[in-house]
C-alpha positions in Angstrom: 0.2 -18.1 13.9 3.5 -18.1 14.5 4.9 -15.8 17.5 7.1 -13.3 16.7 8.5 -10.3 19.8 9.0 -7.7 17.1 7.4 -4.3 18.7 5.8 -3.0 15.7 3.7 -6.5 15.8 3.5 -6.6 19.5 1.8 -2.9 19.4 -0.7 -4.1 16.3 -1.7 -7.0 18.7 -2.3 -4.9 21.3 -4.5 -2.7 19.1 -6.8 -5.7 18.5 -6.5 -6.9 22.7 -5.9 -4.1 24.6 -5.7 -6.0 28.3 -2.7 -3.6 30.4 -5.1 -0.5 31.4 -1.3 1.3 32.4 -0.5 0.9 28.7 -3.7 2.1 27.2 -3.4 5.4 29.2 0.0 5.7 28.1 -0.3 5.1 24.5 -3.5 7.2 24.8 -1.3 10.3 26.2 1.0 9.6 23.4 -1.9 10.0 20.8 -3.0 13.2 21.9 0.9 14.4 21.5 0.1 13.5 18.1 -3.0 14.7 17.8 -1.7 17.9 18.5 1.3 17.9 16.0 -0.9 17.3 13.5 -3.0 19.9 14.2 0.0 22.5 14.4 0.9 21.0 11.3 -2.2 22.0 10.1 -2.7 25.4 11.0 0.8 26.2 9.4 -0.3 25.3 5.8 -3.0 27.3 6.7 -1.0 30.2 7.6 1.3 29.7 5.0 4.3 29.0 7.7 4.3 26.0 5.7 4.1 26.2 1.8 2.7 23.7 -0.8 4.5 23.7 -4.2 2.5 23.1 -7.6 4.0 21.2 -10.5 3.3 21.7 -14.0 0.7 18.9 -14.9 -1.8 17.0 -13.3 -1.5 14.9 -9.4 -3.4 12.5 -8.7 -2.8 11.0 -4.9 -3.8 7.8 -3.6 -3.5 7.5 0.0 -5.0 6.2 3.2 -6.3 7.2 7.1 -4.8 4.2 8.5 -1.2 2.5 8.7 -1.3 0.0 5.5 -3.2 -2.6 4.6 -5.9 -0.4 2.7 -4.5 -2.2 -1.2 -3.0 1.6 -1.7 -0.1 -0.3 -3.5 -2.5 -2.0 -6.3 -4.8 0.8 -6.1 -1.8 3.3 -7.6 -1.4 0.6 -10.3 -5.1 0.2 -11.3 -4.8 4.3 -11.1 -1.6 4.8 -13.6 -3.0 2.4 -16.0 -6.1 4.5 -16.3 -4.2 7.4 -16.6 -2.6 5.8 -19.4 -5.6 4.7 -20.7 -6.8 8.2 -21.1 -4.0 9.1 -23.2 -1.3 10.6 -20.3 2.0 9.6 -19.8 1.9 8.7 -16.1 4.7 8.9 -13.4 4.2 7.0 -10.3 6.2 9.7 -7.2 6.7 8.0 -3.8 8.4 8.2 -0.9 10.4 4.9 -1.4 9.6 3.1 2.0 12.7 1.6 3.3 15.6 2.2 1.2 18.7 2.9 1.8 19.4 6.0 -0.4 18.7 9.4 -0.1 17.4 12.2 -2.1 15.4 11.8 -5.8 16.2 9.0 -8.1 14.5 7.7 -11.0 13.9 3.8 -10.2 12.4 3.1 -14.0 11.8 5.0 -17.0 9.9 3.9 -20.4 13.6 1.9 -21.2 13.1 -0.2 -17.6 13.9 -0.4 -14.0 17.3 1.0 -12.8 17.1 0.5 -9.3 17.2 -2.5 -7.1 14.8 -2.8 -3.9 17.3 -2.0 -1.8 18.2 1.3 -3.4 14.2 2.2 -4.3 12.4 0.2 -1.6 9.8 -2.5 -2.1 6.8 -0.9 -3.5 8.3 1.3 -5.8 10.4 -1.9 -7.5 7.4 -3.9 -7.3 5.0 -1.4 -9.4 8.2 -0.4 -12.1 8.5 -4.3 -12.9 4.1 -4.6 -12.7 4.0 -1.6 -14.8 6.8 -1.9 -18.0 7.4 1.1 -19.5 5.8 3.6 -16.5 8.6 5.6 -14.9 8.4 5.2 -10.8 10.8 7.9 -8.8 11.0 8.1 -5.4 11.9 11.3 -2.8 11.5 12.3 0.2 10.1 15.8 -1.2 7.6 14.5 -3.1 7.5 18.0 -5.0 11.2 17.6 -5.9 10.6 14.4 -7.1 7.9 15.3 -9.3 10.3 17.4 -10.6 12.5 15.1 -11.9 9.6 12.7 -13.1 8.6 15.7 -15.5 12.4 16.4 -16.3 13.9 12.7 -16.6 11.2 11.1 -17.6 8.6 13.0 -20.0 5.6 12.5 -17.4 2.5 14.5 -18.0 0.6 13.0 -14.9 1.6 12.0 -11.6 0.3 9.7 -9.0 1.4 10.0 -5.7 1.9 7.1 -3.9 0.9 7.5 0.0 0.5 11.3 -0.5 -3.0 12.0 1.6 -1.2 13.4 4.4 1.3 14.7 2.3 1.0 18.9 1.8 4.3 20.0 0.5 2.9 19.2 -3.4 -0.7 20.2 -4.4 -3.2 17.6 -6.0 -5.4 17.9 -8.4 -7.4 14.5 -7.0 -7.2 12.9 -3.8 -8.1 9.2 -3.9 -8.4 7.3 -0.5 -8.5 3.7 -0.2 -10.1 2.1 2.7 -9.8 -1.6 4.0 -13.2 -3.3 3.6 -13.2 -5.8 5.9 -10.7 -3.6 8.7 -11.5 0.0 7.7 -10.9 1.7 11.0 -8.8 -0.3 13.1 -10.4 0.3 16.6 -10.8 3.8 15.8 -8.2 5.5 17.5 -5.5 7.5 16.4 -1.7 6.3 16.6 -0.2 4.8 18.8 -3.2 4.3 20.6 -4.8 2.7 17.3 -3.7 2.6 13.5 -5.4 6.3 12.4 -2.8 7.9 10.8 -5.2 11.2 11.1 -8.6 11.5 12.7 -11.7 10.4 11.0 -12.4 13.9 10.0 -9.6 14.1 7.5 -12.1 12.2 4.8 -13.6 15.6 4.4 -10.7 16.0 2.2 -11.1 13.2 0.0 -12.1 13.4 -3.6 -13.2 9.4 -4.4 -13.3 6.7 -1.4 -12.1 3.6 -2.8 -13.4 0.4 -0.5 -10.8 -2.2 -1.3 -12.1 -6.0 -1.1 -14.8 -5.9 1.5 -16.0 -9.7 2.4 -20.3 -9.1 1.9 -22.1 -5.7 0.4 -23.3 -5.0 4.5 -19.4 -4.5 5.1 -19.6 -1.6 2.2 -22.5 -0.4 4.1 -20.6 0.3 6.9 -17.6 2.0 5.6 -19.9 4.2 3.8 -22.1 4.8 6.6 -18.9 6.1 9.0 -17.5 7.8 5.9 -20.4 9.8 5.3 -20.3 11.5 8.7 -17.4 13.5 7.6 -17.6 13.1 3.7 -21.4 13.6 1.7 -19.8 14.4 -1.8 -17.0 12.2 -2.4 -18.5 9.3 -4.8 -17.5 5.5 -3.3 -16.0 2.9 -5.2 -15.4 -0.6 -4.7 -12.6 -3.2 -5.5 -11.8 -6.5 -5.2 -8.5 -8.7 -5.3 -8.3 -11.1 -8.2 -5.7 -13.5 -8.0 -3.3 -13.6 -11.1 -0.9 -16.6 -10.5 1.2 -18.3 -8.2 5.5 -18.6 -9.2 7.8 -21.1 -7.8 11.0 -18.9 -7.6 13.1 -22.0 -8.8 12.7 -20.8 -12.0 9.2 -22.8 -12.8 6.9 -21.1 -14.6 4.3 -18.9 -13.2 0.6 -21.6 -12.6 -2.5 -21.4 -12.1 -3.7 -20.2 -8.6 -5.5 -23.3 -8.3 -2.7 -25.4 -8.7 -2.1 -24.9 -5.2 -5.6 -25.5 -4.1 -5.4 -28.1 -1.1 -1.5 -28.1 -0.6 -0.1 -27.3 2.7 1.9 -24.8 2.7 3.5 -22.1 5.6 2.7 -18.6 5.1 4.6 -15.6 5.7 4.7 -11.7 5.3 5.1 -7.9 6.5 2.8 -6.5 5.4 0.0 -4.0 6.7 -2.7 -6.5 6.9 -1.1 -10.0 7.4 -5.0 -10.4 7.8 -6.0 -10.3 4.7 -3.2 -12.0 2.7 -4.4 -14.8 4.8 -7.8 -14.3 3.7 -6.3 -14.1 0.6 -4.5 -18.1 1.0 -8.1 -19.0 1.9 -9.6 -18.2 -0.7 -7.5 -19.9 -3.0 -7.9 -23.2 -0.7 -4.5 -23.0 0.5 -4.1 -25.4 3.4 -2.0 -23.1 6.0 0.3 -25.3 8.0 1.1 -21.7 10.0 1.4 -18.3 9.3 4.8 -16.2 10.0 4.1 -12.1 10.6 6.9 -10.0 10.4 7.1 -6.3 10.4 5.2 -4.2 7.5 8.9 -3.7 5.2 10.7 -5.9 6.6 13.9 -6.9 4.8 14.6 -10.7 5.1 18.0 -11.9 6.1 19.3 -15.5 5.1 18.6 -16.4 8.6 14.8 -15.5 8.2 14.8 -17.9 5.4 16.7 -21.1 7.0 14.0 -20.5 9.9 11.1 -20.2 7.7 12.1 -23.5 5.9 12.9 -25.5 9.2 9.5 -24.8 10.5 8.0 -25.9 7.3 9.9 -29.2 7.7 8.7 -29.6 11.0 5.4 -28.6 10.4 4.9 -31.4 7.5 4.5 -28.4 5.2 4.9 -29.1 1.3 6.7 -25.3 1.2 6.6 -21.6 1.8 4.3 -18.7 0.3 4.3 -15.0 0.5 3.4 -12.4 -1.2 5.3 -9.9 -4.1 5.6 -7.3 -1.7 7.8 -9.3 0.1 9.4 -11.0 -2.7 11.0 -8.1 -3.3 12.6 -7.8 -0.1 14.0 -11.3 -0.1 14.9 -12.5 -3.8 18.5 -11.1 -3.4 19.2 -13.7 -0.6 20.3 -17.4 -1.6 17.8 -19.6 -2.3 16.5 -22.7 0.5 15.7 -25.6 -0.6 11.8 -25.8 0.6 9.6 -24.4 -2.4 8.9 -20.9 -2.2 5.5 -19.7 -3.9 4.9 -16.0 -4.8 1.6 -15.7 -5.2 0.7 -12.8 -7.5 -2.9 -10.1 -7.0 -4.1 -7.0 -8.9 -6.9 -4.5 -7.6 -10.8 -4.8 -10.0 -12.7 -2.4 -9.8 -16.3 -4.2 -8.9 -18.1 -0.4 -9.7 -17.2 2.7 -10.7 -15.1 2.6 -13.8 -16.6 5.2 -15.1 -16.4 7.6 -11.8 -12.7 7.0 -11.8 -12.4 7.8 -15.3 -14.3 10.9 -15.2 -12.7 12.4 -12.4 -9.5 11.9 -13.8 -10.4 13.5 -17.0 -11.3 16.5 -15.1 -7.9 16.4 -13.1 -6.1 16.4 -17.1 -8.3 19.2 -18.1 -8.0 21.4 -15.0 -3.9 21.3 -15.3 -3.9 21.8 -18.5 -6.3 24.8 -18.2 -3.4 25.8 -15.9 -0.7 25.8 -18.8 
């Protein structure tokens, strides 16, 4: 691992070894600030201080309980493709991590992507270009963006990406994904741990969706916290499968095991650095090191000229990351060390037909709506 001073990695660190008692207590207070706000938050939807607007078809949200890393990204592809699948013209709504615009904007329609990562952020870029011919609009008001995804761009379904906290838009399906091999973090609610909500908030949850857990006792376990505070919602499982690897000089996309048994130095910011390394592992990557930055973090030429240098000096054959970040970096000028992009999608491993049903009844209760 290489050692970076960034406090967003510093404080996930500290998550994993907490070892300054004067810090836990302070980050603890901080949580139960939180806590709080998030319960007033709650009570005003409730008392209809707050309001939640409804739009004209079908949304389906995936989401998550923790601070990334749970595969929501690939999860909201494997989603939109069924939704396709079943005959809907899917629109993928999100919040557009990142960017550096403001307001609703259509970042692809069914004639092709119109935004640049910069302009849409990472995720939404990376699922237009994974997804041809899906329209992908990002918001801050998820509710006026669905707007415009019905308006601009024909859609007759709409997944909301990252929306399980989200109340301003109603859903007719909420989908949670949940890391299998780091479900929880240590259990305790930010900034005092990675719960983005108490544990309790599964109660709201329509399908749990356990995302590339290591053995079937690691299932076990996410199901057996999850049923404490949800007994109906069914529980799915998926699994990574690698697609191919891409040398972004222009060679053509390989085999993943084409780069079983090179040595190569890793690097990402993502959620769950953890499991992209799993990831390498698994495709017998030799890791020389491993470089975390900051979940979105946009790379600057410097980042690269680093990266390669410590590549050089570690004997390394080149540089890997993943799409995610490729989309964050491809606008920079290119090093000279080989840079690998190595390419996953989300299988479901059980299921199917659980996800398809419940989305048939999310088309047929909006268009009994209509």
């Amino acid at each position: 691992m290489i050692a970076r001073r960034d406090p967003e990695i510093l404080l996930r660190r500290y998550w994993n070894k907490p070892d300054i008692p004067a810090v836990s207590a302070g980050l603890s207070l901080l949580s139960v600030g939180y806590r709080v706000a998030l319960a007033s938050r709650d009570r005003a939807y409730r008392c209809g201080l707050l309001s939640t607007g409804r739009l004209a078809c079908p949304v389906v949200s995936v989401g998550n309980v923790t601070l990334g890393g749970s595969g929501k990204t690939p999860l909201v592809e494997l989603v939109a493709l069924a939704l396709r699948d079943a005959g809907a013209t899917p629109a993928i709504v999100s919040r557009g991590y990142g960017r550096k615009t403001r307001g609703a904007h259509v970042v692809a329609d069914r004639h092709g992507v119109k935004l640049s990562p910069p302009a849409a952020g990472d995720e939404p870029v990376l699922l237009a270009e994974r997804l041809p011919g899906v329209a992908v609009v990002v918001g801050e008001n998820r509710l006026e963006a669905g707007r415009l995804a019905l308006a601009a761009c024909g859609a007759t379904a709409i997944v909301l990406d990252d929306g399980f906290q989200h109340r301003t838009l109603a859903k007719d399906l909420e989908i949670v994904a949940i890391n299998g091999r780091a479900p929880w973090g240590n259990q305790r609610l930010f900034p005092r741990g990675m719960l983005r909500e108490p544990l309790s908030a599964l109660s709201r949850a329509d399908l749990l969706v356990v995302t590339n857990p290591a053995t079937a006792a690691d299932v076990e376990a996410v199901e057996s916290v999850a049923r404490r505070h949800n007994t109906r919602a069914p529980l799915l499982v998926c699994r990574y499968e690698l697609i191919d690897a891409r040398d972004v000089r222009g060679e053509a996309p390989v085999h993943v095991a084409a780069l079983a048994g090179r040595r190569l130095l890793a690097f990402a910011g993502v959620g769950s650095p953890a499991s992209f390394v799993e990831t390498l592992a698994s495709a017998d990557v030799r890791l020389a090191a491993f470089a975390e930055y900051p979940d979105h973090h946009w790379y600057t030429e410097a980042d690269l000229r680093d990266l390669a240098a410590q590549a050089r000096t570690l004997g390394a054959e080149g540089l890997i990351t993943t799409e995610k970040d490729w989309m964050r970096l491809r606008s920079l000028e290119r090093v000279a060390t080989p840079l690998w992009v190595l390419s996953v999608r989300l299988v479901l491993e059980s299921g199917r037909e659980v996800l398809v049903e419940a989305l048939g009844r999310a088309l047929q209760a909006a268009a009994g709506r209509s």
